[in-house]
C-alpha positions as CSV (number, residue, x, y, z in Angstrom):
1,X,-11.2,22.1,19.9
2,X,-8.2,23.2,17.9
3,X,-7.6,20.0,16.8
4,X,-11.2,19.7,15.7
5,X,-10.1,22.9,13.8
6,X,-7.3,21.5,11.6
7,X,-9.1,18.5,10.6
8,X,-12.2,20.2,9.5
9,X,-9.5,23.0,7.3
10,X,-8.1,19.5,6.1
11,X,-11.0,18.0,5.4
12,X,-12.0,20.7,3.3
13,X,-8.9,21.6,1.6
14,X,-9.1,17.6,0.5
15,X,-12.4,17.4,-1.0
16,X,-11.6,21.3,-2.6
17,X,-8.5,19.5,-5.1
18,X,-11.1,16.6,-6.1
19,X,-13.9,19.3,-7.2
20,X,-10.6,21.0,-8.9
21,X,-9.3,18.1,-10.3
22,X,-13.0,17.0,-11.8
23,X,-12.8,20.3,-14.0
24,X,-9.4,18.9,-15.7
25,X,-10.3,15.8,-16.8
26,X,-10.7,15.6,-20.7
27,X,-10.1,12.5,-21.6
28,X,-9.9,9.0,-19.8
29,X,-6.1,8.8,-19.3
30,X,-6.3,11.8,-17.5
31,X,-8.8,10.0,-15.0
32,X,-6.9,6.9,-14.8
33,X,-3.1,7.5,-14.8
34,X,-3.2,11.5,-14.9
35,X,-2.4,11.6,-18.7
36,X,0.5,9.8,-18.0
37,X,2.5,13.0,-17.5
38,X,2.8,13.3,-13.5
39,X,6.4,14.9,-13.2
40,X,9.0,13.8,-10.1
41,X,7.6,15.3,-7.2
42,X,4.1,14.5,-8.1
43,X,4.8,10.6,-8.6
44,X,7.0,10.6,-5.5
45,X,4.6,12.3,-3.3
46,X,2.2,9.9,-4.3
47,X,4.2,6.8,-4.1
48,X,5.3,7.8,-0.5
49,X,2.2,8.8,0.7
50,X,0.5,5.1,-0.7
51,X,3.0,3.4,1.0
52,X,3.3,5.2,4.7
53,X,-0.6,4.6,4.7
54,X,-1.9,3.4,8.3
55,X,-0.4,-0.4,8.1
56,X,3.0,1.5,7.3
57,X,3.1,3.4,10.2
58,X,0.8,2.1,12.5
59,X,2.2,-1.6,11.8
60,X,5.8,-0.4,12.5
61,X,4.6,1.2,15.5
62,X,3.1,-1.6,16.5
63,X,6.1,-4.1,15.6
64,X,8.4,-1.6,17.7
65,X,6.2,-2.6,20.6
66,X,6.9,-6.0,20.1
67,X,10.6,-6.2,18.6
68,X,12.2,-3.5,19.6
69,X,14.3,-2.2,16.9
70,X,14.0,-5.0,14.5
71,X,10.9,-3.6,13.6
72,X,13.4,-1.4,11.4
73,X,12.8,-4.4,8.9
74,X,9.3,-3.5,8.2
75,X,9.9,-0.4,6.6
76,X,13.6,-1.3,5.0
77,X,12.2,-4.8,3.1
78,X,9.7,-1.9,1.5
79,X,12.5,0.2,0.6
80,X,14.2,-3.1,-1.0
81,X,11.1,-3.8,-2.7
82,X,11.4,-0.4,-4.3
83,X,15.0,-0.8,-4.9
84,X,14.3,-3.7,-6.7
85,X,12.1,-1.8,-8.3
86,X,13.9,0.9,-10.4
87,X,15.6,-1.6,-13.2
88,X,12.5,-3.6,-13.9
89,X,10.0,0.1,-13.9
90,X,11.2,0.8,-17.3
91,X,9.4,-2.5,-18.5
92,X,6.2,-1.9,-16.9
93,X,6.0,1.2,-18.4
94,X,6.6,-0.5,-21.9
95,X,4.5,-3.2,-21.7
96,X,1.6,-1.6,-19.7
97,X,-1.1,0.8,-19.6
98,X,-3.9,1.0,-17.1
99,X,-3.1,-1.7,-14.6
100,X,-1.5,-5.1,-13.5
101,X,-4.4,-7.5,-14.6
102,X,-3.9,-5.8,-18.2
103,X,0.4,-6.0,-18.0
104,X,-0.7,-9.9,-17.4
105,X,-2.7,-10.2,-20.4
106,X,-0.2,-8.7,-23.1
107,X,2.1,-11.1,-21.2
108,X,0.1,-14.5,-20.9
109,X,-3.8,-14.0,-22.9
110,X,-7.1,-13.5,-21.7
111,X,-7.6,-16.5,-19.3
112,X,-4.7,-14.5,-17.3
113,X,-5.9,-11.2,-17.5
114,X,-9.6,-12.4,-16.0
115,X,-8.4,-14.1,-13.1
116,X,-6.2,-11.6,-12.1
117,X,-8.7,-8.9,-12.8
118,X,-11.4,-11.2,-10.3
119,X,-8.8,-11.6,-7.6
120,X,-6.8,-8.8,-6.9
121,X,-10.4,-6.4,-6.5
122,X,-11.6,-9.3,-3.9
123,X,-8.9,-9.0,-1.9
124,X,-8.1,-5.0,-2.3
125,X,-11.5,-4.8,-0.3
126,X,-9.9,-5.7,3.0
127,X,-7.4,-3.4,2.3
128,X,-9.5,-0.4,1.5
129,X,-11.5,-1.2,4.7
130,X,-8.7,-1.8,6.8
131,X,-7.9,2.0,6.1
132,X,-11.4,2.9,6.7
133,X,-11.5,1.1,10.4
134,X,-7.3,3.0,11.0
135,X,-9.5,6.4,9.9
136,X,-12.5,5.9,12.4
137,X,-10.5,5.3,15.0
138,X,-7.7,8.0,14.9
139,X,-10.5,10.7,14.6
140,X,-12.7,8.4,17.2
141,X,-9.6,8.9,19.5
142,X,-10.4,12.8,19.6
143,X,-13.4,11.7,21.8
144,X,-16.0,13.9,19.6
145,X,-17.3,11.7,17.4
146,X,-18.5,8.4,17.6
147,X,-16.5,5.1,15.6
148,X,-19.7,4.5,13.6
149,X,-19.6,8.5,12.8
150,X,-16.3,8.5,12.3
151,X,-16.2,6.0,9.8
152,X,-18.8,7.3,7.9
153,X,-17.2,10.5,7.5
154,X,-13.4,9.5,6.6
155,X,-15.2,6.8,4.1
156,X,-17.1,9.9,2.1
157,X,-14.8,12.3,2.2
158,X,-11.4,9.8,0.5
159,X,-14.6,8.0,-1.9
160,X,-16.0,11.4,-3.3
161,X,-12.7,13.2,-4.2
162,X,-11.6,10.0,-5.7
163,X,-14.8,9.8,-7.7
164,X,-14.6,13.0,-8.9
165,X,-10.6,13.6,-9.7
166,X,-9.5,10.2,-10.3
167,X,-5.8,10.1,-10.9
168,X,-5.4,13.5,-11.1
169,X,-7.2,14.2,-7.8
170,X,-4.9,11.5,-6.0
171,X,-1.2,12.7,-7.1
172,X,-2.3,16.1,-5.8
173,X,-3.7,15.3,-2.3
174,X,-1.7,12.4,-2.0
175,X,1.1,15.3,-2.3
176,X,0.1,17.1,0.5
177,X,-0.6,13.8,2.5
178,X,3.0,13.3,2.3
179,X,4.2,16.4,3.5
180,X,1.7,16.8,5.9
181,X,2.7,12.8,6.7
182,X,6.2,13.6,7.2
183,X,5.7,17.3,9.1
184,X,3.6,15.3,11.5
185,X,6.1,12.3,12.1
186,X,8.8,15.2,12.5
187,X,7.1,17.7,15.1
188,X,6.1,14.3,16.9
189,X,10.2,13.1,17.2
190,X,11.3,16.3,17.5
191,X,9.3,16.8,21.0
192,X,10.2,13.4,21.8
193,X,13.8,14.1,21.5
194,X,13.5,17.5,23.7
195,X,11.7,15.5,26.3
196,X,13.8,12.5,26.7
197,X,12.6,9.2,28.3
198,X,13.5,9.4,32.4
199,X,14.2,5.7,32.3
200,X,16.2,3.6,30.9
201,X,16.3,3.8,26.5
202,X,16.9,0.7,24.5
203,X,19.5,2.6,22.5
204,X,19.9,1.4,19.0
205,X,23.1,-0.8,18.0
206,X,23.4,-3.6,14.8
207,X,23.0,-6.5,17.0
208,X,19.2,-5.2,17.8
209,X,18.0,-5.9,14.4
210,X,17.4,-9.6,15.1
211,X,16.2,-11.1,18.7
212,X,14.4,-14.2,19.5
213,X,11.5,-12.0,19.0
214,X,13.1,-11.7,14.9
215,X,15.2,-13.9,13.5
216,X,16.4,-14.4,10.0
217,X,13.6,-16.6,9.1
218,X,11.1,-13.9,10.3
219,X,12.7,-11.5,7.8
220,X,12.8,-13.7,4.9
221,X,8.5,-14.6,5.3
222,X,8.9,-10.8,5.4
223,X,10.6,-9.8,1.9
224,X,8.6,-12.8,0.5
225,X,5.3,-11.8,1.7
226,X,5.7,-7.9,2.0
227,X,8.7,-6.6,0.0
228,X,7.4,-8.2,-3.0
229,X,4.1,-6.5,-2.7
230,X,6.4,-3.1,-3.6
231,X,8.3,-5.1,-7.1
232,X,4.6,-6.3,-8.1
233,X,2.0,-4.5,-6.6
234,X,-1.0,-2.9,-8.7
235,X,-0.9,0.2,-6.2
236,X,2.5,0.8,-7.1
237,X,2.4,-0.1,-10.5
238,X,-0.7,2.8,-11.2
239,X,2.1,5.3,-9.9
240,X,4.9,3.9,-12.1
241,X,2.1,4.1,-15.1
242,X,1.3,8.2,-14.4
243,X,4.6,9.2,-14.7
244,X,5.6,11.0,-17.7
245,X,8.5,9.0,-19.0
246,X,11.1,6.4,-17.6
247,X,13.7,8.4,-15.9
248,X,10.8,10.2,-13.6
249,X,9.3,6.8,-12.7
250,X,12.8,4.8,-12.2
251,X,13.9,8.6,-10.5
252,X,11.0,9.1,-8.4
253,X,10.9,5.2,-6.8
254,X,14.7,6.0,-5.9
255,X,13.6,8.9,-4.2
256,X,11.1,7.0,-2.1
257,X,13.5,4.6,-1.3
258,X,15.7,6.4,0.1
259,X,13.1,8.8,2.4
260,X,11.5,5.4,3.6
261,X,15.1,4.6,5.3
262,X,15.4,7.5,8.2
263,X,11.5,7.4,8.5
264,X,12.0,3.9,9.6
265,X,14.3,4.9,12.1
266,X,11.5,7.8,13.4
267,X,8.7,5.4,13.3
268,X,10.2,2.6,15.4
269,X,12.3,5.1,18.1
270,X,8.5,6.9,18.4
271,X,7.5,3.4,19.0
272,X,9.9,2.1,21.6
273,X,9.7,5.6,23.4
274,X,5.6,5.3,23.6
275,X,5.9,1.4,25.1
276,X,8.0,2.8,27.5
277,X,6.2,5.7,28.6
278,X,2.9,3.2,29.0
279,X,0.8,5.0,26.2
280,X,-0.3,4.3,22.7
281,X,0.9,6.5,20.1
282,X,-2.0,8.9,19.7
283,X,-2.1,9.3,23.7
284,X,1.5,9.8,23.5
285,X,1.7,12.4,20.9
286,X,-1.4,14.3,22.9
287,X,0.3,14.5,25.9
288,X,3.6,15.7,24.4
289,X,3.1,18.1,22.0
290,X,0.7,21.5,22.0
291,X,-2.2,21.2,21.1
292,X,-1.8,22.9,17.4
293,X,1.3,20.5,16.7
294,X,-1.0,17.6,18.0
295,X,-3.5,18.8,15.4
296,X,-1.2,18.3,12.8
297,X,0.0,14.8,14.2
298,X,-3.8,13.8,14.1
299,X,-4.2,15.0,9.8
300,X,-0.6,13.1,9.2
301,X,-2.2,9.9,10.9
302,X,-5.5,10.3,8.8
303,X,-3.1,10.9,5.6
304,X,-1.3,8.3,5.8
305,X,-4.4,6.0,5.7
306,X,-6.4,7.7,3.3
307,X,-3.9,8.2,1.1
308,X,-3.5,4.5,0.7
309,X,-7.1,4.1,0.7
310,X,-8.0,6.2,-2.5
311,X,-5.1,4.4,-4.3
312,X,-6.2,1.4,-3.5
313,X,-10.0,2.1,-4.3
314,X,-9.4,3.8,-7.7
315,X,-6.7,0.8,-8.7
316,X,-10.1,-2.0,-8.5
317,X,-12.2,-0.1,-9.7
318,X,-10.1,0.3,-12.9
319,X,-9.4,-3.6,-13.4
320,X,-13.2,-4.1,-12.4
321,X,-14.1,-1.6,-15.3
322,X,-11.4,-2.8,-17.7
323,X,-12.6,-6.7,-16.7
324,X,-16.2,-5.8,-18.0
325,X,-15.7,-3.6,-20.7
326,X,-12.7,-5.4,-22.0
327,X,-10.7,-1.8,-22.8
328,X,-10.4,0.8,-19.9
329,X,-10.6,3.2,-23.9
330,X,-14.3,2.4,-24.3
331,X,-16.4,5.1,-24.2
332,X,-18.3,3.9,-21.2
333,X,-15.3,2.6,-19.2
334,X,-14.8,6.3,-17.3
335,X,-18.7,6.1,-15.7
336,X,-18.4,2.3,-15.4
337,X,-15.8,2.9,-13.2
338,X,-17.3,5.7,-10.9
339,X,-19.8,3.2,-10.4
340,X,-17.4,0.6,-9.4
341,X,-15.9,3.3,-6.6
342,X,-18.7,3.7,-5.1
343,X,-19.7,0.2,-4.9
344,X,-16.4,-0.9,-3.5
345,X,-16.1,2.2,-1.3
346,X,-19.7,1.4,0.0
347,X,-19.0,-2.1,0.9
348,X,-15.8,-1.4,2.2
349,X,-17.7,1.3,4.8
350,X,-19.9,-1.2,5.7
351,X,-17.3,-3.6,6.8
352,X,-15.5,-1.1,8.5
353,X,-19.2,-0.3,10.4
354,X,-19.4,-4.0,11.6
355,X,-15.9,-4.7,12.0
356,X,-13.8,-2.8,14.1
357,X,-10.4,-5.0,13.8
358,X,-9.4,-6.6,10.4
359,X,-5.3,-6.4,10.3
360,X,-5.2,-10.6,10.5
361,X,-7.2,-10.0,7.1
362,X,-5.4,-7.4,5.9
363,X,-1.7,-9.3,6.2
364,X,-3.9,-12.2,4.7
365,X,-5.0,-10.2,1.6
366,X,-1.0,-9.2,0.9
367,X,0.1,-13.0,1.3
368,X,-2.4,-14.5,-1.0
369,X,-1.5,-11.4,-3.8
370,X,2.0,-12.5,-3.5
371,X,2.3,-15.8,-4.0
372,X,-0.5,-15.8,-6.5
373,X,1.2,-13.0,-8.7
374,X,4.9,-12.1,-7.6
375,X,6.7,-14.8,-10.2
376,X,4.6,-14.3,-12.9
377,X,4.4,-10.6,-13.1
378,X,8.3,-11.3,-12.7
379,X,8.4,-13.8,-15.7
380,X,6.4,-11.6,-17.6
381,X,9.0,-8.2,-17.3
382,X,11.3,-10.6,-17.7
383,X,10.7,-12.3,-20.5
384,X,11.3,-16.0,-19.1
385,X,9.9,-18.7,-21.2
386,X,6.9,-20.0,-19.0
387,X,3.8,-22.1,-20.1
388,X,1.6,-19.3,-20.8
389,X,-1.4,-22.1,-20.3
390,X,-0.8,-22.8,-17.1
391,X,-0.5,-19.5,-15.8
392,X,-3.8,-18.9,-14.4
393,X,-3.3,-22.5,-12.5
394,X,0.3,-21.0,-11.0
395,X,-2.0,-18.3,-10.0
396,X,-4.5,-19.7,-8.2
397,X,-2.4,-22.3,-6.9
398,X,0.5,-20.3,-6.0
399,X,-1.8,-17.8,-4.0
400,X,-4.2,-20.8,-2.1
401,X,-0.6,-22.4,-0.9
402,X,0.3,-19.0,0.0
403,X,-2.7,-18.1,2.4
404,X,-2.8,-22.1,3.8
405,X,0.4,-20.8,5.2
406,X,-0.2,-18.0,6.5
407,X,-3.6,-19.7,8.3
408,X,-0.8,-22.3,9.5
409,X,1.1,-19.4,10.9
410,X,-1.2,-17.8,12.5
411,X,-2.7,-20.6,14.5
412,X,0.3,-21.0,16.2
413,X,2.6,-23.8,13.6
414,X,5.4,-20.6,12.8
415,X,7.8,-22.9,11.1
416,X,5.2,-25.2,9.2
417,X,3.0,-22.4,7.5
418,X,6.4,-20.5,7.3
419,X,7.7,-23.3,5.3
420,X,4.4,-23.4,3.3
421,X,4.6,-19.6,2.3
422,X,7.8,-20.0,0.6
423,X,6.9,-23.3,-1.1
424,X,4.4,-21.5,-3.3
425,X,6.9,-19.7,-4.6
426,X,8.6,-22.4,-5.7
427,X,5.5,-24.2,-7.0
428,X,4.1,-21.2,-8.6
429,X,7.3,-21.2,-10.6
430,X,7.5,-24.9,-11.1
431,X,3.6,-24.6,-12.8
432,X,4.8,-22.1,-15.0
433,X,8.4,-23.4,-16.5
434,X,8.1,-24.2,-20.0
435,X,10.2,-27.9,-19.4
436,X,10.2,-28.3,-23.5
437,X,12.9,-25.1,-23.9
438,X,15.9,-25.0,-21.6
439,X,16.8,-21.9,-22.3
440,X,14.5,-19.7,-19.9
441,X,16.1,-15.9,-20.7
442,X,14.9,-14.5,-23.7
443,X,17.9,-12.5,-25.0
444,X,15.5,-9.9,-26.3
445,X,14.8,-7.9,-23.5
């Protein structure tokens, strides 16, 4: 019952900063990327908390089950994504305003923009539900509410404060979701290390990042299909856009970065200890921790996945807005896109109602985005001469090779649809080179 007790105070204390947050909007910046003056610890709070959502943790959890410690990987090819980051930041801050579809249009027109802006929604769905269905069943778990229930009640509670606060809701509970996230992970390792494993411990050493379980070409489909995600990724990108100048945004992706590395190392050794002792993670941390320390387990769990959820929600709804209004500015783009949250966040609850297990469709979203939009986002920052009609074909093309390979992959040809993924890349940029100029680099950058 006391764990029923923290994540009814949590509930609460969530949906309390969303009514707060409602009363400071005054304009529509302040709904969409918190007046763009979100300071360091705001920024970084929410960047970490968006990316140690329920795949993050869960899915290296998960890995560690399978891998070992080469499911370090999952967590350190985000970290590189960031890394990669930090130079390139300063010119998504320049060029953009709102979102990614929008940084595509200064960059390529309007043929760009739309397709993007029709895409990236479609497929953020999956994601938002995938969130939903990690949500229902942590709080399922407790064995006190039904999954339907469950589902129900996580899906309100991360749609209405996002309705109400936007931006400026998100940065703050996303805030606490971190520390809460990151409290949670540490009482959890810290009572694993105090109880130490009575059989034998697959220690870590450098040879146990790659096994015939991993091997190099594992981690390269990896960086190309998931560390990208963090160098051109609209979630992201909506942090990077609230900050209040350069240095915070380059500053506060560096800071992530760097936290992602040793939580990498908590995630997978909480992994590897729970295989062994023949339990799942929740079941492990319940029977290993007090109950009030359990509690707090359980909120970091639910914060790490709604705290990619309302992100993720709030990002489509802003390119759905911007795609039919044309300027995110407009007087009615603010209550157009409430409408699009709840529509998304309704749709997305009813998939999580029906479907209980959609991670194949989540890994599937994340493949198609990058091979559809990785180089020329890229390009764009970069100012490469490109063909700036072709683009949306590089697009859709890039993206359709993409998920054929992933389908490949997932049926059982590894190699083949592995091969497949990383040709889009190369066709996506072989679309877009302008073959009339061969000097690519602008030297205005």
């Amino acid at each position: 019952m006391q764990t029923e007790v923290i994540i009814l105070i949590y509930f609460i204390l969530i949906i309390g900063i969303g009514v707060y947050s409602a009363f400071r909007i005054k304009k529509p910046s302040d709904y969409y990327v918190a007046g763009k003056n979100a300071g360091l610890l705001p920024v970084s709070g929410s960047l970490l908390a968006t990316i140690l959502g329920g795949s993050a943790i869960l899915g290296t959890i998960e890995l560690s089950h399978k891998i070992g410690w080469a499911a370090l990987w999952f967590l350190f090819s985000a970290a590189l994504g960031l890394f990669t980051l930090i130079p390139v930041s300063k010119y998504v801050r320049r060029y953009g305003n709102y979102t990614l579809p929008e940084l595509l249009g200064t960059f390529y027109g309007k043929k760009a923009e739309t397709i993007s802006s029709i895409i990236i929604p479609v497929a953020w769905i999956g994601i938002v539900a995938a969130q939903i269905i990690a949500a229902a069943k942590i709080l399922h778990g407790l064995g006190s509410i039904s999954y339907q229930n469950a589902a129900i009640v996580s899906g309100v509670i991360f749609i209405v404060y996002t309705l109400l606060g936007g931006q400026l809701s998100i940065l703050k509970t996303d805030t606490l979701q971190a520390i809460i996230i990151i409290v949670g992970l540490l009482a959890l390792f810290t009572f694993a290390c105090l109880n130490p494993f009575e059989h034998t411990f697959e220690t870590f050493h450098l040879t146990a990042l790659f096994n015939a379980s991993f091997t190099l070409i594992d981690l390269l489909i990896l960086l190309l299909t998931y560390s990208v995600t963090f160098v051109v990724g609209p979630d992201i990108y909506s942090r990077v856009f609230c900050a209040k100048d350069e240095k915070t945004a380059s500053r506060s992706i560096l800071t992530v970065a760097i936290i992602l590395l040793p939580t990498s190392f908590v995630l997978t050794y909480l992994g590897i200890y729970a295989q062994q002792s023949g339990s799942g993670i929740v079941a492990f941390a319940e029977n290993l921790m007090p109950t009030w320390a359990y509690g707090i387990f359980i909120a970091a769990l639910l914060s790490a996945v709604m705290s990619s959820a309302d992100t993720t929600l709030l990002t489509s709804s802003m390119i759905l807005s911007e795609l039919v209004t044309g300027n995110l500015n407009k007087k009615n783009s603010l209550q157009l896109t409430r409408y699009f949250i709840l529509l998304i966040g309704i749709i997305s609850l009813t998939i999580a109602l029906f479907v209980t297990s959609i991670i194949q469709a989540l890994l599937l979203a994340l493949t198609f985005f990058s091979g559809a939009f990785v180089v020329p986002t890229l390009a764009g920052l970069l100012k490469l001469n490109v063909t700036k009609k072709r683009v949306a074909l590089a697009i859709v093309l890039g993206g359709l090779t993409a998920l054929a390979g992933k389908i490949i992959n997932t049926s059982g040809y590894e190699f083949a649809g592995n091969l497949i993924i990383v040709s889009s890349y190369v066709i996506n940029a072989l679309i877009l080179v302008d073959y009339t100029n061969t000097s690519h680099v602008s030297t205005k950058l």
